[in-house]
C-alpha positions in Angstrom: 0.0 2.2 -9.4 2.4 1.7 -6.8 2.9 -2.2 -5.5 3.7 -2.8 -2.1 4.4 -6.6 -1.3 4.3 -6.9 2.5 3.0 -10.9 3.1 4.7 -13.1 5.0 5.7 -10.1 7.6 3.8 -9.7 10.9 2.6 -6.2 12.3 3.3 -3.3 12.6 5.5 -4.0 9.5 2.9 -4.0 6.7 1.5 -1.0 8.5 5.2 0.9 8.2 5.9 -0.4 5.0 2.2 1.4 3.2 2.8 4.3 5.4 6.5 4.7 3.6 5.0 4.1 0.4 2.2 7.0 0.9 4.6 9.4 1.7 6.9 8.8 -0.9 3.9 8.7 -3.4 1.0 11.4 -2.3 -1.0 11.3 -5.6 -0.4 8.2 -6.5 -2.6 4.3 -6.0 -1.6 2.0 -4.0 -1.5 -2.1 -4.5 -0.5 -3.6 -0.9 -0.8 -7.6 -0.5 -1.2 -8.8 3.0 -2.3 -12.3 3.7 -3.5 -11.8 7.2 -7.0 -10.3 7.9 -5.0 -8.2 11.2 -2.6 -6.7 8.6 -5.5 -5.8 6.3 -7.4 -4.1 9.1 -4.6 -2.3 10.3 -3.7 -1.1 6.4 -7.0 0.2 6.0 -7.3 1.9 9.3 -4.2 4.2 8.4 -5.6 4.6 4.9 -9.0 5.8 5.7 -6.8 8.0 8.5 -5.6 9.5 5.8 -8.2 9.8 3.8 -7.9 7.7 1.2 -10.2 5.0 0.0 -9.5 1.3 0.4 -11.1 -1.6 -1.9 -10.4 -4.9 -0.6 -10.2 -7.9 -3.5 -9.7 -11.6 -2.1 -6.8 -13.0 -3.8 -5.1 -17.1 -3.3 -2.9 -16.2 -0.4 -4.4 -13.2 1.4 -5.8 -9.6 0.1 -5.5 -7.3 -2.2 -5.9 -3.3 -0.8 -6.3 -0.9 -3.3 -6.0 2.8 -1.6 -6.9 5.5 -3.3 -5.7 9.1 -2.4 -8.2 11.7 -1.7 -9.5 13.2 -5.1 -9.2 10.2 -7.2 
C-alpha cells in the first residue's frame, strides 16, 4: 500500500497530492492522512470520481483514507 502523508497542508493540496499518487500507482491502495474533515471530503470525492472505494478510520490527529482501486 502506498502512504501518502498530506496533514498539516490546506486544500486543494491533499487533493493534488492523492491525485499524483493515483496516477503514478493505478493498481495499487492507497493510505492518505488528512487531519481536516474538508480535506477528507474532498479526497474521497476524487476517489469515488474515480472509482475507487474509500474507508475512512479515525486516527489521533485527523483521518485515515483507505482507497481502493476499482477491482480490488
Amino acid at each position: 500500500m502506498i502512504e501518502v502523508d498530506v496533514r498539516g497542508l490546506s486544500c486543494p493540496i491533499p487533493v493534488v497530492k492523492a491525485k499524483k499518487a493515483m496516477d503514478e500507482n493505478p493498481t495499487e491502495s492507497l493510505g492518505v492522512l488528512v487531519e481536516s474533515g474538508v480535506s477528507k471530503e474532498n479526497v474521497s470525492r476524487l476517489a469515488e470520481s474515480r472509482g475507487y472505494s474509500v474507508t475512512v478510520v479515525d486516527v489521533e490527529d485527523g483521518f485515515r483514507l483507505v482507497l481502493s482501486p476499482p477491482g480490488k
